[in-house]
N, C-alpha and C positions, 0 to 999 in steps of 0.2 A: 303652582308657578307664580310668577310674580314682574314686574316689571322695573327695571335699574334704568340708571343714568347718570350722568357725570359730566363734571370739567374740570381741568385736566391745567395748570399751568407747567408747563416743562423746567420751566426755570423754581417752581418749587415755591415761590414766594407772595407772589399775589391772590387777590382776595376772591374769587369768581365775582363778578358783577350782581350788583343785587334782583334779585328775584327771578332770576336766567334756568337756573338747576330745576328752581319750584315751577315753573311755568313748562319745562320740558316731561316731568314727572305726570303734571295734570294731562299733558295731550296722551300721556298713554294710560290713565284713571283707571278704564276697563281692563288693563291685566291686573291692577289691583285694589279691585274697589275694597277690599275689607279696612285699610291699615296704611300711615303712608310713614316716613321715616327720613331724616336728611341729620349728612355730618358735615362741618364746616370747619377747613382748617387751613390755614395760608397754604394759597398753591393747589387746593383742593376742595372738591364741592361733591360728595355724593349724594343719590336719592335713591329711592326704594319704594315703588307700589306693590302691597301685599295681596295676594291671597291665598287667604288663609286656610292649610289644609294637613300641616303637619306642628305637633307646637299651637295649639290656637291662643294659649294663652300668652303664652309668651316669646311669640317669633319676630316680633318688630328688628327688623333692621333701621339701618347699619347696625353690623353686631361685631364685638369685639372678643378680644380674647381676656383673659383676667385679669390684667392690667394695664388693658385699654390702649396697648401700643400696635396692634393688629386689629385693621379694620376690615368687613367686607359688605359689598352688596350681592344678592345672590338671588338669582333666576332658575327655578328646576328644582328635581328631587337628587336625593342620593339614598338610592335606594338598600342600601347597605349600612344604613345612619345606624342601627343598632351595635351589629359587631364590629364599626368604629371606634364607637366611642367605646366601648366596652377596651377596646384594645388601646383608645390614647386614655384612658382613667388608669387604665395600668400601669403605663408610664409615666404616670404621677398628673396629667391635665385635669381642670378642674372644670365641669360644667356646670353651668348656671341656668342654660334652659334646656326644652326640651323638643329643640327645632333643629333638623340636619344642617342646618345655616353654619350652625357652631364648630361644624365639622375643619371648616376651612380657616380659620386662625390658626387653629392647631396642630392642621396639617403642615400649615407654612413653617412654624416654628423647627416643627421636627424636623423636616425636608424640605425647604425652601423652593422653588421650583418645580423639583425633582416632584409634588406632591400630585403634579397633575396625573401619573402615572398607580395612584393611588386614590382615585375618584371612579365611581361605577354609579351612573346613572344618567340623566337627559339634565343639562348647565350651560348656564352663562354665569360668567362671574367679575368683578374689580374687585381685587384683593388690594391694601398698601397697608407699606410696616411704617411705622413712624420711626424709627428706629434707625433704618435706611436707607429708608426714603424711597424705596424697591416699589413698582407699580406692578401687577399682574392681572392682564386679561384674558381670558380663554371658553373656549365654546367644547362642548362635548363631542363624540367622539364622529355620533352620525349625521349632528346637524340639527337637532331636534329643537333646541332654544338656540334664534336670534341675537347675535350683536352686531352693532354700525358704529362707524368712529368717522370721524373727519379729523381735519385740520384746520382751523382757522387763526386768524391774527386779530384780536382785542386789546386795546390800551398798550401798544408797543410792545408785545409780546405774544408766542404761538403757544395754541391753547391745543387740546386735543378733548372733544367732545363725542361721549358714548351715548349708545342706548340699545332697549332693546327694542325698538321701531325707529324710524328716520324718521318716520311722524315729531316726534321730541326733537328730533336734532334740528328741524325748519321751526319748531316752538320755541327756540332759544333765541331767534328772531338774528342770530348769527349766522346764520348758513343762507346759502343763495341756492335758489331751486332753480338745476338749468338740467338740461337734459346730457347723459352721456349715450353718445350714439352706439360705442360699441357695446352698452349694456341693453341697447333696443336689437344688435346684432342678436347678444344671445336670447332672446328673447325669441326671435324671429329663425332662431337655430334650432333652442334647444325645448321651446316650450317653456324655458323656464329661468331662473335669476342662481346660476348654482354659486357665484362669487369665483373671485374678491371683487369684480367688479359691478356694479349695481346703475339703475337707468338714471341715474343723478352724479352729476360730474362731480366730483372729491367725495364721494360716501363709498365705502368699502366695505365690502364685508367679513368679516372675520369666518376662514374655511371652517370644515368640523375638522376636531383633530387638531387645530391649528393655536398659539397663543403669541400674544405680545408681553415681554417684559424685560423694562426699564430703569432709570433711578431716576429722579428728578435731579437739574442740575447738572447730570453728567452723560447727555447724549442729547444729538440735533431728533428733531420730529420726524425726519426719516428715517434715523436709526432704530426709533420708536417703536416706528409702524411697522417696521418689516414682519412679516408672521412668520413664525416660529416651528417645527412640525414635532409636535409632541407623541402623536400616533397617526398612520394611516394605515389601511386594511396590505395587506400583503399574502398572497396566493404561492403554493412551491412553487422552483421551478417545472417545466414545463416534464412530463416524463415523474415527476416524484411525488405525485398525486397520493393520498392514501385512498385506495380502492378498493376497504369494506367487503374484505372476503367473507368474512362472517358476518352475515345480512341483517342478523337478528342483534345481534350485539353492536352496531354500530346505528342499527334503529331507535335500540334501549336508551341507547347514548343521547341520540339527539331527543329524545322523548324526555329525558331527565332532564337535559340544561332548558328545554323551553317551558316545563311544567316550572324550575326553579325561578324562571324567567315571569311567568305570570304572577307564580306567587309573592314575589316582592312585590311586584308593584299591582295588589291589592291592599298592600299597605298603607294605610290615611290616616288618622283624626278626622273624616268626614265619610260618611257613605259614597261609594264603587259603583258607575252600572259601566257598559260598553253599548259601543258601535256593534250592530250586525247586519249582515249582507246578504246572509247567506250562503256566501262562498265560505271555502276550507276555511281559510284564514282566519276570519273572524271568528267564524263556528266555533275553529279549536278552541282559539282563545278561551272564549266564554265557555266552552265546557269544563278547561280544567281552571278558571277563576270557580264557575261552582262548584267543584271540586273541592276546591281551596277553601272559600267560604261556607260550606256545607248546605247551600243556601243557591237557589237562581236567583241570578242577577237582574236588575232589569235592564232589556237592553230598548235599543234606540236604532231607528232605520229608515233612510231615505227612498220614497215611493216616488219615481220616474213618471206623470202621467203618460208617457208617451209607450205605447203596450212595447217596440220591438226594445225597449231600454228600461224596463222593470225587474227589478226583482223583489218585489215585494213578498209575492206567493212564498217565493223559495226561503227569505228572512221569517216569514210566519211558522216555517214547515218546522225550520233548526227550532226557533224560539217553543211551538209545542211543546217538541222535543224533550229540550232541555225542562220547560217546566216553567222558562222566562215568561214576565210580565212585557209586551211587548209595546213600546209606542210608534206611532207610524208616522213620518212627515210627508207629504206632499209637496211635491213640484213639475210645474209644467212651463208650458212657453209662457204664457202671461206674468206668473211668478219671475222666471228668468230673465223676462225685460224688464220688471217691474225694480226687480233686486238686484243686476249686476251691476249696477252706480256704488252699491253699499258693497258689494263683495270685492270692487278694483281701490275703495277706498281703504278697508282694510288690510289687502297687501300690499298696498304698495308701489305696486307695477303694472306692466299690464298681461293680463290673467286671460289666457286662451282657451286652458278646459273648462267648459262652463260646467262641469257636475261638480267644480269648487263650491259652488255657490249651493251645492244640495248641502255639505259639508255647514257650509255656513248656517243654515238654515238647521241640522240638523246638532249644532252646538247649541243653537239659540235655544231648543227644544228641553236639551237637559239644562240647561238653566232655568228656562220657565216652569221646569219639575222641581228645582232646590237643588239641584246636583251641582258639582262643582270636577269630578273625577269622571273621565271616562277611558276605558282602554276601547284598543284598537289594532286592525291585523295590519295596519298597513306595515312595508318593509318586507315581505317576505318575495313579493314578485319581484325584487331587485336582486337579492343575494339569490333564488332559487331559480330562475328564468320565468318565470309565472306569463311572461307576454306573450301574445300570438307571432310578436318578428322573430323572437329566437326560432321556433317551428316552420316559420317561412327563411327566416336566413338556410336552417340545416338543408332546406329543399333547395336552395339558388344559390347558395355558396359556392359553388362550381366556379360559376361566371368570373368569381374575381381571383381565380385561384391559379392559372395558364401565363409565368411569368411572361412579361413582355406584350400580350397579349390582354388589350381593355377590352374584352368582352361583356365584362358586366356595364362597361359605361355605354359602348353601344347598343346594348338590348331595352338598357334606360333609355338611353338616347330617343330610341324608335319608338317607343312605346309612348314618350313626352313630344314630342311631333306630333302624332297622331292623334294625342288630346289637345293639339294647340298648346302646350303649356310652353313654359319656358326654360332652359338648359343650364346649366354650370360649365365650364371650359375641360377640357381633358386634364391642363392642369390643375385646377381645383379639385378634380375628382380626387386623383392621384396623393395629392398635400392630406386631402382627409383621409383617406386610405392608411395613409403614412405613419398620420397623427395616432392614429387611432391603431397602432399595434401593426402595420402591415395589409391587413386582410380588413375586409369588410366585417359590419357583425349584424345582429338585428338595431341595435341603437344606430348605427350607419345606415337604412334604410328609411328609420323612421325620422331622425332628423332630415336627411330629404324630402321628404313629406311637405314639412313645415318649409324649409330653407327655402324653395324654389321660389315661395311668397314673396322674398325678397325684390328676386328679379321681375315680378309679377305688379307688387305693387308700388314702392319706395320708386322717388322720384326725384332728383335737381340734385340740390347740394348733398340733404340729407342721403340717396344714393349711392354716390360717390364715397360718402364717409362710411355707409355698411360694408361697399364692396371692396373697404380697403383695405381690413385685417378680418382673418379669419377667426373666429369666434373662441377654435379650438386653441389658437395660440396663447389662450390668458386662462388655461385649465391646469399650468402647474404638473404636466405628468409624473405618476410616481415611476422613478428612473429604472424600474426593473420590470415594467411592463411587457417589456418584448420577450423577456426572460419565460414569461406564465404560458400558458394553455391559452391558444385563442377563445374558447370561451369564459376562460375567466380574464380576460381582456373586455369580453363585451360587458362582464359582470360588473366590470370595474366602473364601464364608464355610466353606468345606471347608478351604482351608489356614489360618483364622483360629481353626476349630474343633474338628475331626476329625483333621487332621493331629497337632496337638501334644497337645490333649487327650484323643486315644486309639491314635489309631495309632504313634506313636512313643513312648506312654508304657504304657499298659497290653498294644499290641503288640508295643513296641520297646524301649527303656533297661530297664526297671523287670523285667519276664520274661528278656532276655538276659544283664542284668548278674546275675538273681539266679543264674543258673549262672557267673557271670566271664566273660560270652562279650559284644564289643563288635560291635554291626550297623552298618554301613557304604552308605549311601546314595548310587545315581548320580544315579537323579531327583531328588534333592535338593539336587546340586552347585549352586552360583552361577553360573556360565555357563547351566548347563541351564535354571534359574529364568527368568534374564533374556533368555536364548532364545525361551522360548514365551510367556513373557507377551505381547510385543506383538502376535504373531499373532491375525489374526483370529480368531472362534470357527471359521468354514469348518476350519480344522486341527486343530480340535480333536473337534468333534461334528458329522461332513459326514453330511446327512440324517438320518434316524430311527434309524440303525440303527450306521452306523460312527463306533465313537467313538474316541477316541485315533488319528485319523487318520494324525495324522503319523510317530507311532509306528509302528504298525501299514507303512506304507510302507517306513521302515527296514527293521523287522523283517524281510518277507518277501525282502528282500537276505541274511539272515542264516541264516532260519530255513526250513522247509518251512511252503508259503504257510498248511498246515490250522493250523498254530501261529500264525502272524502275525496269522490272523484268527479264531480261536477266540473264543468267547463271553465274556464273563466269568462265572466261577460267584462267587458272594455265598461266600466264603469261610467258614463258620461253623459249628459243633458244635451236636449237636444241642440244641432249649431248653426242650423240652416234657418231658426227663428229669425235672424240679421235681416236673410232675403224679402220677411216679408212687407209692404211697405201700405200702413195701414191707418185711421184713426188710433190714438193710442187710448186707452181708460184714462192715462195723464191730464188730468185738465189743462195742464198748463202746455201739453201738445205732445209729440211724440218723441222723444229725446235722439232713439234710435235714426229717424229720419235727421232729426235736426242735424248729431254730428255726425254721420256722414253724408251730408249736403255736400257740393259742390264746394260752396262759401266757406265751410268748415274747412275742409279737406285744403282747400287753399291756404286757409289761414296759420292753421298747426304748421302745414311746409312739407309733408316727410309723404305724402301719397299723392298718386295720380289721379285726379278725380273721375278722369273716363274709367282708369282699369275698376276703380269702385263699384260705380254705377255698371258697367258690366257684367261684373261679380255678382251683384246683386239680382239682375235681370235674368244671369245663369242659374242661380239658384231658388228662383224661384219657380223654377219647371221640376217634374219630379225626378229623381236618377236616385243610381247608388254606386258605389266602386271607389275604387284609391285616388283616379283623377277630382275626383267630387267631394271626397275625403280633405287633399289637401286642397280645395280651394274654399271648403268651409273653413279648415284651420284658418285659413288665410284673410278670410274676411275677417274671422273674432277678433283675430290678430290687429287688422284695422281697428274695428270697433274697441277695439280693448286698447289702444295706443291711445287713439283722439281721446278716448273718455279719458284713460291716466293722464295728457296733456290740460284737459281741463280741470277736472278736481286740482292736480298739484300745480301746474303752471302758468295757466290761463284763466280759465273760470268765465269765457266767452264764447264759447261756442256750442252751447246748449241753454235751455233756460235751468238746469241742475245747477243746486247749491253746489259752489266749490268744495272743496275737503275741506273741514274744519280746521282752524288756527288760530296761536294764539296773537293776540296783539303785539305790532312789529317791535322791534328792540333795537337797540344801537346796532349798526352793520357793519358786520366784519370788514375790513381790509385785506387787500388780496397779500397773501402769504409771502415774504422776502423767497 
């Protein structure tokens, strides 16, 4: 993978400002320390941080086509680069290197647009023809590689500014870091950043599935921006399920497209190891990568010090197994106060599951091996139901099912009374209900969890601006929603929500590339996607208890059966570390106290400083249960706000260095 970026004049003719592209390229170095690359052409400035892992000799971007009238920069693999190019050489293209980069000049040529519909693999990309003058941006299909664009106005004219971190786009010294409140909404909804909206007012982010394209010249910057829908996952409708009467042959099936799935993407110019967990997911993976490579892999696994959130035992047991070389990281509470200032600077935002930061921690790790590739099971608990609320939705589904009748909001109701917590109105229950397919799902549960924070802690103006659009309303629903199976309604809204706007960004790109290390997704392959979508839910969540059915049947062909059917553990670090309020190891004092002080808490604007300091007194008695659940979310959720306000917008309310940047530049003017 690699790191892009760009500016962008609309009007086609001016020069980018000098040193603006290069200086947005160096803020994001670590996705491409090997190789860096820039084209310069009136009206246009691209850049390119490399790393290097397919092609090493000769992948330098920006790269063109044969005669230098198609340009691109390019983020990701395409994992299919072989019988590509095999298929455009035939049709007479000529290639000059040996890097899937190449793939995409010549795709445009053939197919102009239409080519996104002929790309397989994890992309970001800026395409332009010189020819005419056509711009082309787009992100793959689940999310996997990062893009951000704004708007700005330099030298009496609007520019439009990419990258693949926002990092670059505040390094261009153009962009103003202000906070958007409804992107701290979703944040405080969803756990997560799933787009197009983002916690920085005018930064957007580009959906998966989604592209912009253009011509210089002959469209306004809103025309521009509007995103595009190239692909999104699509379920029958409801009743036309395929339901896998022959058990075996539709096992075969999915066993073929996910073994197909791994095997591409062991494909490198650099040596392969993975993530392991322990769980199914992983396991399979890395059995059939050794499969594939004849050869165990080494794998890589995050050790919880905290015994009830380990799985260490269980990652050693597979790795025997297999025959893996295993490495083990550590992490405990000290580590995770120590290191979550480095794991909110690399996303971006602010970052609520702290087992991100094992993630972080556990890319740094193959790096400091020489590795550069690693695969990984995540995706599969999205498309398959792998989480514990689909199994509790199936048991309390009832409640929301008695038209006319808000039973499920009352039995919530009672149950948040009685914890002291705080409520949502009948109408808001009912709008998410709505939003959300009609009926409740497990994703409806769990954002609850989170949401109630809102009213718990957000305070004054800031408040008022959360509680005034609902989150769900800037999700874009695909308009045949209502059409599907309510659980693949709920399935929906995990890979429309969670997938992109957490798992593969604050779990995935954003922690792996900050060590230069690129994750490689099998559950996320295209065949695999359009494999499981049409099945019934039966293969996916059979009874109360077996979820990722079909999986799970693979698996035990692969695995020893106590793996194949092993539980899933909630993967997560501990979150109640917040409450405890202590000397730190920090010489320079305890950061965690410092920003959420009283004075802090003031100064940011967006929290009540009693509901804090409450929070914190609460939780530092022992408990366990859902009420205790979400009011740990809810503290992170603070602490993960004020730290993101000060890295990117403050840099005053702890003694922590800000986020790095670069030295300021001429300042944009606000956009006509």
């Amino acid at each position: 993978m690699c790191g892009i970026a760009g500016m962008i004049d609309f009007h086609g003719q001016r020069p980018a400002p000098a040193g603006v592209v290069q200086a947005m390229a160096e803020a994001i170095v670590h996705r491409g320390p090997d190789e860096d690359g820039y084209l310069e052409r009136p009206g246009l400035h691209l850049a390119n941080r490399r790393l290097s892992i397919v092609g090493l000799a000769d992948g330098r971007q920006p790269l063109g086509n044969e005669d230098h009238t198609v340009w691109t920069v390019f983020n990701g693999e395409f994992f299919d680069y072989k019988a590509q190019r095999a298929t455009l050489e035939a049709r007479g293209h000529t290639f000059r290197t040996h890097t899937d980069t190449e793939l995409l000049p010549h795709l445009w040529e053939d197919h102009g647009p239409q080519m996104l519909q002929h790309l397989k693999g994890q992309f970001a990309f800026c395409l332009w023809d010189s020819r005419t003058h056509d711009i082309l941006l787009a992100r793959d299909r689940a999310g996997i590689c990062p893009l951000f664009y704004t708007i700005v106005r330099y030298d009496d004219t609007a520019w439009l500014l990419f990258a693949s971190e926002m990092k670059a786009l505040f390094a261009s010294g153009l962009v103003e870091r202000q906070v958007d409140f409804q992107g701290l909404n979703h944040i405080f909804t969803f756990m997560a950043m799933p787009g197009p909206t983002t916690v920085f007012r005018n930064i957007r982010c580009l959906i998966p599935g989604r592209y912009l394209h253009f011509r210089l010249g002959q469209t306004t910057p809103e025309q521009a921006t509007t995103q595009k829908i190239y692909w999104q996952i699509h379920y029958p409708d409801a009743g036309h399920e395929e339901y896998g009467a022959d058990e075996a042959k539709t096992i075969d099936g999915f066993e073929r497209v996910l073994f197909q799935a791994v095997q591409r993407r062991v494909w490198a110019d650099v040596p392969v190891v993975s993530y392991l967990s322990g769980g199914v997911d992983s396991s399979l993976v890395v059995a059939m990568a050794n499969k594939v490579m004849g050869r165990p892999l080494p794998t890589f696994t995050i050790s919880i010090t905290d015994q009830q959130l380990n799985e260490k035992s269980e990652a050693l047991f597979v790795a025997q197994h297999l025959g893996c070389d295993p490495v083990v990281v550590e992490c405990g509470h000290e580590e995770l106060r120590r290191r979550y200032p480095e794991l909110i600077a690399a996303a971006e935002f602010p970052v609520i599951d702290t087992s991100c930061l094992g993630l972080l921690d556990l890319a740094r790790a193959v790096h400091d091996h020489n590795y550069k590739v690693a695969l990984t099971g995540e995706g599969a608990d999205e498309w398959l139901a792998g989480y514990s609320w689909f199994k509790i939705r199936k048991l309390i589904g009832w409640m929301d099912k008695i038209p006319g009748l808000p039973l499920g909001y009352a039995l919530r109701a009672l149950v948040l009374r009685l914890n002291g917590t705080p409520r949502f109105s009948l109408d808001a229950y009912r709008h998410t209900l709505q939003v959300m397919g009609g009926a409740g799902n497990g994703w409806f549960d769990m954002y609850g969890l989170i949401s109630i924070n809102k009213l718990r802690f957000f305070t004054g103006a800031a408040r008022e601006q959360i509680l005034a659009r609902s989150a769900f309303d800037d999700l874009e629903i695909h308009p045949d929603l209502y059409r599907w199976h309510p659980f693949h309604r709920a399935l929906y809204f995990g890979a429309r929500i969670m997938l992109p706007g957490h798992l593969l960004a604050s779990k995935g790109d954003r922690v792996a590339m900050h060590s230069s290390v690129e994750t490689r997704y099998a559950f996320l392959d295209e065949d695999v996607i359009a494999y499981m979508a049409p099945l019934h839910p039966r293969w996916k969540l059979r009874g109360l208890t077996n979820d990722k059915f079909i999986e799970r049947q693979v698996a035990q062909r692969w695995l020893p059966r106590e793996v194949a059917w092993r539980r899933k553990m909630m993967f997560r670090a501990p979150m109640d570390t917040w409450a405890r309020i202590s000397p730190s190891v920090n010489p320079r004092g305890d950061w965690v106290d410092q920003i959420l002080s009283e004075e802090s808490i003031r100064q940011a604007g967006y929290f009540d400083p009693l509901a804090v300091q409450q929070a914190r007194q609460r939780l530092a008695q022992p408990g366990r249960g859902y009420a205790r659940l979400s009011l740990e979310m809810g503290l992170t959720g603070v602490l993960a706000t004020q730290l993101w306000h000060h890295l990117y917008l403050d840099g005053s309310l702890c003694d922590l260095p800000p986020a790095p940047c670069v030295a300021p530049r001429p300042r944009a003017g606000p956009l006509a």
